[in-house]
CHARMM-style PDB file with segment names, atoms N, HN, CA, C and O in Angstrom:
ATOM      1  N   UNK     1      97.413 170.903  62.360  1.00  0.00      PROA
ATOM      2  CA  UNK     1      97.539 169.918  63.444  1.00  0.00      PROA
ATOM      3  C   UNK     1      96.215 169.763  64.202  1.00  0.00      PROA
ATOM      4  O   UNK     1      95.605 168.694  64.188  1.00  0.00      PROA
ATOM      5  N   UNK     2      95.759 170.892  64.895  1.00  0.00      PROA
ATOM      6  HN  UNK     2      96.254 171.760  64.906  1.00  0.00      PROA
ATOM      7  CA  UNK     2      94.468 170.627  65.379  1.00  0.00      PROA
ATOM      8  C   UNK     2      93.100 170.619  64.360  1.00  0.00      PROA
ATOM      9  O   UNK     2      91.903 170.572  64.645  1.00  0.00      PROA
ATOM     10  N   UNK     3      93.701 170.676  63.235  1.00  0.00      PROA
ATOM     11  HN  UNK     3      94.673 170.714  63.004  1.00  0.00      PROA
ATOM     12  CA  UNK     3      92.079 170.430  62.535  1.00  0.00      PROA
ATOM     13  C   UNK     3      92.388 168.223  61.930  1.00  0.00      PROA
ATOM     14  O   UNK     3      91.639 167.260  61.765  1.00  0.00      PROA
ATOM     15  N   UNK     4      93.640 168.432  61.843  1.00  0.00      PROA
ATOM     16  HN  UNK     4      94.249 169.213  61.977  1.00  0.00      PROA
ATOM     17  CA  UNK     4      93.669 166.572  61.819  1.00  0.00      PROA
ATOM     18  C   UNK     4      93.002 165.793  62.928  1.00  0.00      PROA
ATOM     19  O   UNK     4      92.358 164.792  62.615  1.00  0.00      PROA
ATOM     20  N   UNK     5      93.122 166.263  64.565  1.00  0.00      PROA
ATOM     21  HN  UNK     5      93.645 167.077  64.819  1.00  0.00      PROA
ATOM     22  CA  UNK     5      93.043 165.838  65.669  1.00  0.00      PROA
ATOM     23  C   UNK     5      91.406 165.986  65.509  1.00  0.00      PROA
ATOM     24  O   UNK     5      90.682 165.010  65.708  1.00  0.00      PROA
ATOM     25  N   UNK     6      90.997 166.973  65.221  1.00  0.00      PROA
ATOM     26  HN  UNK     6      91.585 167.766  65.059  1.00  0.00      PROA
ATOM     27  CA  UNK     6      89.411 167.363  65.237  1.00  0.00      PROA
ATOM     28  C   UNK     6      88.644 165.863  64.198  1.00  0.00      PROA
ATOM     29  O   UNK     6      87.721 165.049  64.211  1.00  0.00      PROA
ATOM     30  N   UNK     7      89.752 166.276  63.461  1.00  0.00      PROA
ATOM     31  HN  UNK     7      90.501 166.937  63.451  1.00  0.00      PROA
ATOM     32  CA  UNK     7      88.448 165.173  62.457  1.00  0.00      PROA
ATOM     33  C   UNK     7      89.001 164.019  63.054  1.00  0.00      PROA
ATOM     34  O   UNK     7      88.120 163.336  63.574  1.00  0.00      PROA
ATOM     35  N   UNK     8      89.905 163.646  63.146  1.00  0.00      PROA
ATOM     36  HN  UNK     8      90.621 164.201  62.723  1.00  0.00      PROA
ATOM     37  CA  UNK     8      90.418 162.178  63.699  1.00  0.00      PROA
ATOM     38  C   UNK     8      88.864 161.691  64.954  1.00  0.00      PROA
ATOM     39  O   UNK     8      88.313 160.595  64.855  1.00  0.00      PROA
ATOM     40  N   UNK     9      88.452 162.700  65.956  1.00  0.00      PROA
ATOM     41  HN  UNK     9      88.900 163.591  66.036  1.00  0.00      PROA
ATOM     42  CA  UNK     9      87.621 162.606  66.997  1.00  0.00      PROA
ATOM     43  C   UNK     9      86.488 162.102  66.206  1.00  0.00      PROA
ATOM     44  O   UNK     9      85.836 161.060  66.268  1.00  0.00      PROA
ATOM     45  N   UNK    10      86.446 163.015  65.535  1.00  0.00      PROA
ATOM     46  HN  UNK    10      86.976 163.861  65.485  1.00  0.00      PROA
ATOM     47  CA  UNK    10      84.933 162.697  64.140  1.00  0.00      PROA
ATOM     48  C   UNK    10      84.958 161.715  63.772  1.00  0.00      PROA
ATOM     49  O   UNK    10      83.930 161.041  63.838  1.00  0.00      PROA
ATOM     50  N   UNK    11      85.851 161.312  63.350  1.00  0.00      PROA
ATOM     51  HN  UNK    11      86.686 161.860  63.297  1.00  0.00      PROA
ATOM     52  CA  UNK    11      85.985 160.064  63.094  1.00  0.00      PROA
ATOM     53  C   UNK    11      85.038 159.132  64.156  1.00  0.00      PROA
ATOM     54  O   UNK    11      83.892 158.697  64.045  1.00  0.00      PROA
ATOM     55  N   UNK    12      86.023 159.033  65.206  1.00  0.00      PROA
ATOM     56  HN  UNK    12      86.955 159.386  65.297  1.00  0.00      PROA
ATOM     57  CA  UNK    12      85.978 158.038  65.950  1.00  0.00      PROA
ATOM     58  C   UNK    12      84.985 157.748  66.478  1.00  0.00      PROA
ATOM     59  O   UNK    12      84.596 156.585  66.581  1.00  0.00      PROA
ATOM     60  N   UNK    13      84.210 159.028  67.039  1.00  0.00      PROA
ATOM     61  HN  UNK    13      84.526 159.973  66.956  1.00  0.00      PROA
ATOM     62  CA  UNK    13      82.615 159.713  67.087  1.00  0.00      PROA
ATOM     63  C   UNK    13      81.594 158.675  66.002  1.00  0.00      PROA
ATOM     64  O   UNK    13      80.959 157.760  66.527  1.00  0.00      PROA
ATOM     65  N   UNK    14      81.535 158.827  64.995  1.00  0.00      PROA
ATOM     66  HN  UNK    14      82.051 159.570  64.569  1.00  0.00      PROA
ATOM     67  CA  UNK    14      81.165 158.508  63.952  1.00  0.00      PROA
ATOM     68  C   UNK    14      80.875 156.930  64.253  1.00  0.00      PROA
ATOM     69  O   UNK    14      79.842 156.332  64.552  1.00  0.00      PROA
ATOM     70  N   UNK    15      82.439 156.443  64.013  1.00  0.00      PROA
ATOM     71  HN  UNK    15      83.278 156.929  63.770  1.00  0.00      PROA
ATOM     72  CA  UNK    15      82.128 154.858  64.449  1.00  0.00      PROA
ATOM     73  C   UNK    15      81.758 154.355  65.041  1.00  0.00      PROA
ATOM     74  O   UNK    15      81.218 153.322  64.644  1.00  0.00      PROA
ATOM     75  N   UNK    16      81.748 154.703  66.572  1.00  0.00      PROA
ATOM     76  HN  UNK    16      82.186 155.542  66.894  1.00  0.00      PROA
ATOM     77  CA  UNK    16      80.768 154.475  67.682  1.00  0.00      PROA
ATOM     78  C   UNK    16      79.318 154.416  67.601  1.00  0.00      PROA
ATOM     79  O   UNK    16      78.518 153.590  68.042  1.00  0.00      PROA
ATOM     80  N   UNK    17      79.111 155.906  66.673  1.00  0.00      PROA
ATOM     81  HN  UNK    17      79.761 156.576  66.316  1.00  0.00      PROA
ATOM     82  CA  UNK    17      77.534 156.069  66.130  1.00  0.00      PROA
ATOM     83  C   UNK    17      76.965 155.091  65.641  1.00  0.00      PROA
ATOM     84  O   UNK    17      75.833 154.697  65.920  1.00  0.00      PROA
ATOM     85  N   UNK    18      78.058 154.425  64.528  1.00  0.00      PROA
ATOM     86  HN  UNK    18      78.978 154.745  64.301  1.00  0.00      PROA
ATOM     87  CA  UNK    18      77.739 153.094  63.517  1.00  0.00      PROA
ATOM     88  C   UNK    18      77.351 152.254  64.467  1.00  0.00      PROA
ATOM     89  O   UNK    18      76.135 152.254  64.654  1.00  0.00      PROA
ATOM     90  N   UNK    19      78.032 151.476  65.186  1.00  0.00      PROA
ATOM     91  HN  UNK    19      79.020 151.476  65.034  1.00  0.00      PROA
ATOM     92  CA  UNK    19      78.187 150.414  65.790  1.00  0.00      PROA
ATOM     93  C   UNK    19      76.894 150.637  66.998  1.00  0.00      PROA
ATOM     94  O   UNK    19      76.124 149.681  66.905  1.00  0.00      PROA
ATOM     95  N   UNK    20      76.670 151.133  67.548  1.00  0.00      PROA
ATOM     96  HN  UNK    20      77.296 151.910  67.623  1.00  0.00      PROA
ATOM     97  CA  UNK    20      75.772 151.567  68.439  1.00  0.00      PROA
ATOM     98  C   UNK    20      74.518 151.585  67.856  1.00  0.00      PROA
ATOM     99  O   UNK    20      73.642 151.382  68.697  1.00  0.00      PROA
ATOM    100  N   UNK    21      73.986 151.798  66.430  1.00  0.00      PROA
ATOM    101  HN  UNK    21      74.698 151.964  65.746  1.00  0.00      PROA
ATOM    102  CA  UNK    21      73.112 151.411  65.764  1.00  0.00      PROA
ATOM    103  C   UNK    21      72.933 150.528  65.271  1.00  0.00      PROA
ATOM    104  O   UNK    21      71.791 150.070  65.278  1.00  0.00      PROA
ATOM    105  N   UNK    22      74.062 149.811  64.553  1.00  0.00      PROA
ATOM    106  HN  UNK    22      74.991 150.184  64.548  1.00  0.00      PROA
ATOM    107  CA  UNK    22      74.071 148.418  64.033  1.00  0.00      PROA
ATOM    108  C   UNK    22      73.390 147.588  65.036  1.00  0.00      PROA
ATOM    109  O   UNK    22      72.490 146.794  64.763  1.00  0.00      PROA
ATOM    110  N   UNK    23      73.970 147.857  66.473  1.00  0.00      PROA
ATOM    111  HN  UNK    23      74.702 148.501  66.695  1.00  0.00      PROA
ATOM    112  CA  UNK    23      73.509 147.155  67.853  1.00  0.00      PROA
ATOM    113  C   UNK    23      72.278 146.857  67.887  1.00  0.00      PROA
ATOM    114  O   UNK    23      71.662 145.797  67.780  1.00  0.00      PROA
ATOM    115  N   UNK    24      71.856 148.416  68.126  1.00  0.00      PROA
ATOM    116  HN  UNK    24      72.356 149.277  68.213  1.00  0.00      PROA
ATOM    117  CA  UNK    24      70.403 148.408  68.460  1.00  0.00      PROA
ATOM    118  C   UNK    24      69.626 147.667  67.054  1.00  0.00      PROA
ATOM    119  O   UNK    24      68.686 146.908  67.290  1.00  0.00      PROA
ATOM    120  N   UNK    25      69.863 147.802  66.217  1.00  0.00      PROA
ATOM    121  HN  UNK    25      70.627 148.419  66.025  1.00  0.00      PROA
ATOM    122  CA  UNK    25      69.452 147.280  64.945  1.00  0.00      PROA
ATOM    123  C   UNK    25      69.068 145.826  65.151  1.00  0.00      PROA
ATOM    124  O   UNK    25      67.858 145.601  65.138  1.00  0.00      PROA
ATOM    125  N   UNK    26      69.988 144.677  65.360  1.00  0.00      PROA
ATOM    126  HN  UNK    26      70.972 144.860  65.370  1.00  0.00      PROA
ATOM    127  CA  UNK    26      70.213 143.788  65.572  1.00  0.00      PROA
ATOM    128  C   UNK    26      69.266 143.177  67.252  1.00  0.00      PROA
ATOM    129  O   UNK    26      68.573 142.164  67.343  1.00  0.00      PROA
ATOM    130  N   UNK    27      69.574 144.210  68.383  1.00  0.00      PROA
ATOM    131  HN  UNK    27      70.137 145.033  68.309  1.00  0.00      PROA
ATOM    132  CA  UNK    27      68.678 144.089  69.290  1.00  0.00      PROA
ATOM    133  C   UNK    27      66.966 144.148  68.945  1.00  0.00      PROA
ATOM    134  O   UNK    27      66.173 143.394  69.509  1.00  0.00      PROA
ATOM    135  N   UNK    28      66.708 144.792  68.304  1.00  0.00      PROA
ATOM    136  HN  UNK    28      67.352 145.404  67.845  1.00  0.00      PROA
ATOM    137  CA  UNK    28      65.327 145.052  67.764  1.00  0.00      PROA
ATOM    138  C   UNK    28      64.566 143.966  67.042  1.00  0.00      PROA
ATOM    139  O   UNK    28      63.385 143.619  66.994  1.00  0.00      PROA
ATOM    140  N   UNK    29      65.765 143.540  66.467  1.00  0.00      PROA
ATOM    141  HN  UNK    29      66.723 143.821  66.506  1.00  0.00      PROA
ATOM    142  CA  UNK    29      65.274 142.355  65.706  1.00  0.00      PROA
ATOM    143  C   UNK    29      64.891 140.898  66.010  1.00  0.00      PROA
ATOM    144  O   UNK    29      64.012 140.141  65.597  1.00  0.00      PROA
ATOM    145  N   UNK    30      66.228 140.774  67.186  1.00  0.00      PROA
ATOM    146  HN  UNK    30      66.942 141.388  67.522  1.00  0.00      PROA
ATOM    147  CA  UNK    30      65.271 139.702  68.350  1.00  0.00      PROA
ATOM    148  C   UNK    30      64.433 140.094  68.866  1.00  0.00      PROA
ATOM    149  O   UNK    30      63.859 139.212  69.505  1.00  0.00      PROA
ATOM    150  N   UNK    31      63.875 141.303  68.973  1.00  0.00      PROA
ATOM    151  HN  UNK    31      64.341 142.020  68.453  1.00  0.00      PROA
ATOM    152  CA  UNK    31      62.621 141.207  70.265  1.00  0.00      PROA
ATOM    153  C   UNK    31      61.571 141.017  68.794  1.00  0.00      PROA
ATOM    154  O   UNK    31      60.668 140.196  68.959  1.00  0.00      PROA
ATOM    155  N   UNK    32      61.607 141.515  67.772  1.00  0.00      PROA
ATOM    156  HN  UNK    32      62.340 142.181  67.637  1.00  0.00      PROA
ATOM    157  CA  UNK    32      60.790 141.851  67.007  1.00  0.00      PROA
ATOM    158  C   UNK    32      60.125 139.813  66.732  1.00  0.00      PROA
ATOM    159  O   UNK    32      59.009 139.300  66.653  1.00  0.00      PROA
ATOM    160  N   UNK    33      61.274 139.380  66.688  1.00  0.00      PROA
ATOM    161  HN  UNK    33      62.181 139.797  66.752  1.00  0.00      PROA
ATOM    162  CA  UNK    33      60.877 137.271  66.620  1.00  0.00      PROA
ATOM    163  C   UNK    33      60.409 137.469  67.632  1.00  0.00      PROA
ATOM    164  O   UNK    33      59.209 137.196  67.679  1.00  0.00      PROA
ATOM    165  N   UNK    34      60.940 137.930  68.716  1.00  0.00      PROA
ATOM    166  HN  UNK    34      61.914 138.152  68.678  1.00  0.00      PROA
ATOM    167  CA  UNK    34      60.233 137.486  69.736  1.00  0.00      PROA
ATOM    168  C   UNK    34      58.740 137.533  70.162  1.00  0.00      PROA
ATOM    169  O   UNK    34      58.108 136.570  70.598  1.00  0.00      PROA
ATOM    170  N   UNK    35      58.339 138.603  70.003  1.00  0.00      PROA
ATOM    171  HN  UNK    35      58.852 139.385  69.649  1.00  0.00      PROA
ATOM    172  CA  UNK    35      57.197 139.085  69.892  1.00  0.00      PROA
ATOM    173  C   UNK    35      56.345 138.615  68.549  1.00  0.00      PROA
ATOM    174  O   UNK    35      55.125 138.765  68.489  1.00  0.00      PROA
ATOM    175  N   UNK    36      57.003 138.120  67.648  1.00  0.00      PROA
ATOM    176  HN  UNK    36      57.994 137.998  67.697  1.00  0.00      PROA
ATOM    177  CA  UNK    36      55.961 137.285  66.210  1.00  0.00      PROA
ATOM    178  C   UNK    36      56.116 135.877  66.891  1.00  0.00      PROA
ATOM    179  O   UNK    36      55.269 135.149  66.374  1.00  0.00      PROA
ATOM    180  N   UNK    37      56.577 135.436  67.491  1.00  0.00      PROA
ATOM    181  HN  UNK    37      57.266 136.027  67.911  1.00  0.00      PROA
ATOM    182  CA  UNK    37      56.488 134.125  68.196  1.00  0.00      PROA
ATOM    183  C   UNK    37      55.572 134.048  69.064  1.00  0.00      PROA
ATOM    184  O   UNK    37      54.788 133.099  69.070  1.00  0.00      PROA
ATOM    185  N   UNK    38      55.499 135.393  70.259  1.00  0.00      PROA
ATOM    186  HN  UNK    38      56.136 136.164  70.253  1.00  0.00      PROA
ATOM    187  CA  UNK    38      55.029 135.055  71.417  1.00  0.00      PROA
ATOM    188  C   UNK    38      53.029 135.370  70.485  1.00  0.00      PROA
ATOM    189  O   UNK    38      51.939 135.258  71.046  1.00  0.00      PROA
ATOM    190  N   UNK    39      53.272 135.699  69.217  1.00  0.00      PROA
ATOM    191  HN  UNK    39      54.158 135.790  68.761  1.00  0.00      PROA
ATOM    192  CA  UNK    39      51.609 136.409  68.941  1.00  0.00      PROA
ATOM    193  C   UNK    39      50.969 135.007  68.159  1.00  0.00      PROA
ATOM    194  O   UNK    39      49.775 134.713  68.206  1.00  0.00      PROA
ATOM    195  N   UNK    40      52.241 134.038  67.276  1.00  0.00      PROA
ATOM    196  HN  UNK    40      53.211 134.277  67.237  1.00  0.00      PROA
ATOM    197  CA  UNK    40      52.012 133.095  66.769  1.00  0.00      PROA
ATOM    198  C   UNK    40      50.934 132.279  67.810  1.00  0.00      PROA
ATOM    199  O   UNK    40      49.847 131.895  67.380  1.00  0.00      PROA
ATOM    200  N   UNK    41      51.289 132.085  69.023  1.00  0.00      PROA
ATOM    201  HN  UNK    41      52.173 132.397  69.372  1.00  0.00      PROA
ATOM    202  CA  UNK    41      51.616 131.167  70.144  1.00  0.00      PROA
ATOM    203  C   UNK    41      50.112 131.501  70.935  1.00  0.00      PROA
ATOM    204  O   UNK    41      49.362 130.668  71.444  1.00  0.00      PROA
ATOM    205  N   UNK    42      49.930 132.958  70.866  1.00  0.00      PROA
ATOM    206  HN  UNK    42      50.539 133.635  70.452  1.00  0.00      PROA
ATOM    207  CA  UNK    42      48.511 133.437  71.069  1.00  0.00      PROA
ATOM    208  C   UNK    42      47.432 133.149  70.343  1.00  0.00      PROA
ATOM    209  O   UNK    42      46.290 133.188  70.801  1.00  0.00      PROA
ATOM    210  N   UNK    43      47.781 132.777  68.921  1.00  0.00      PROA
ATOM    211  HN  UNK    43      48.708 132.745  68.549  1.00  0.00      PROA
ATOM    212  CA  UNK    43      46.647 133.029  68.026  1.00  0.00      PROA
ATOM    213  C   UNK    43      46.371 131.951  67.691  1.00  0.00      PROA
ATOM    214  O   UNK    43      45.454 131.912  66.870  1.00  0.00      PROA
ATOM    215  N   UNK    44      46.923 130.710  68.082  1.00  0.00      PROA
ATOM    216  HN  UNK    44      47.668 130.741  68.749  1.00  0.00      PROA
ATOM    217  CA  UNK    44      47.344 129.571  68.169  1.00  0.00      PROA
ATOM    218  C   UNK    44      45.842 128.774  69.064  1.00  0.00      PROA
ATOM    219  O   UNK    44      44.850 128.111  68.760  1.00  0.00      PROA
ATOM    220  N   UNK    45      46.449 129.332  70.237  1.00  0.00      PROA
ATOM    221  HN  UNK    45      47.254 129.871  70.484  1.00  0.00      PROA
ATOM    222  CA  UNK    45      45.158 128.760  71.441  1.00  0.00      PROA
ATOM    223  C   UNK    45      43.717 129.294  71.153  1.00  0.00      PROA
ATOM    224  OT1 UNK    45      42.783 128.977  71.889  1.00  0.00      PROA
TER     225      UNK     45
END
């Protein structure tokens, strides 16, 4: 019983981990345009 409950947490632990990286993943990646835009825009003038 308490080793189901344990991993069940692990689990859930886990997915959060995923998603919380996927995030940041995805966050990174707009700044990352953002910043090849804002250098385009520099190199430009």
């Amino acid at each position: 019983m308490i080793r189901e409950l344990i991993q069940l947490v692990l689990y859930i632990f886990w997915i959060l981990m995923m998603s919380a990286s996927a995030e940041s993943y995805a966050q990174n990646k707009r700044i990352n345009k953002r910043i090849d835009l804002l250098h385009k825009l520099l190199k430009e003038e």
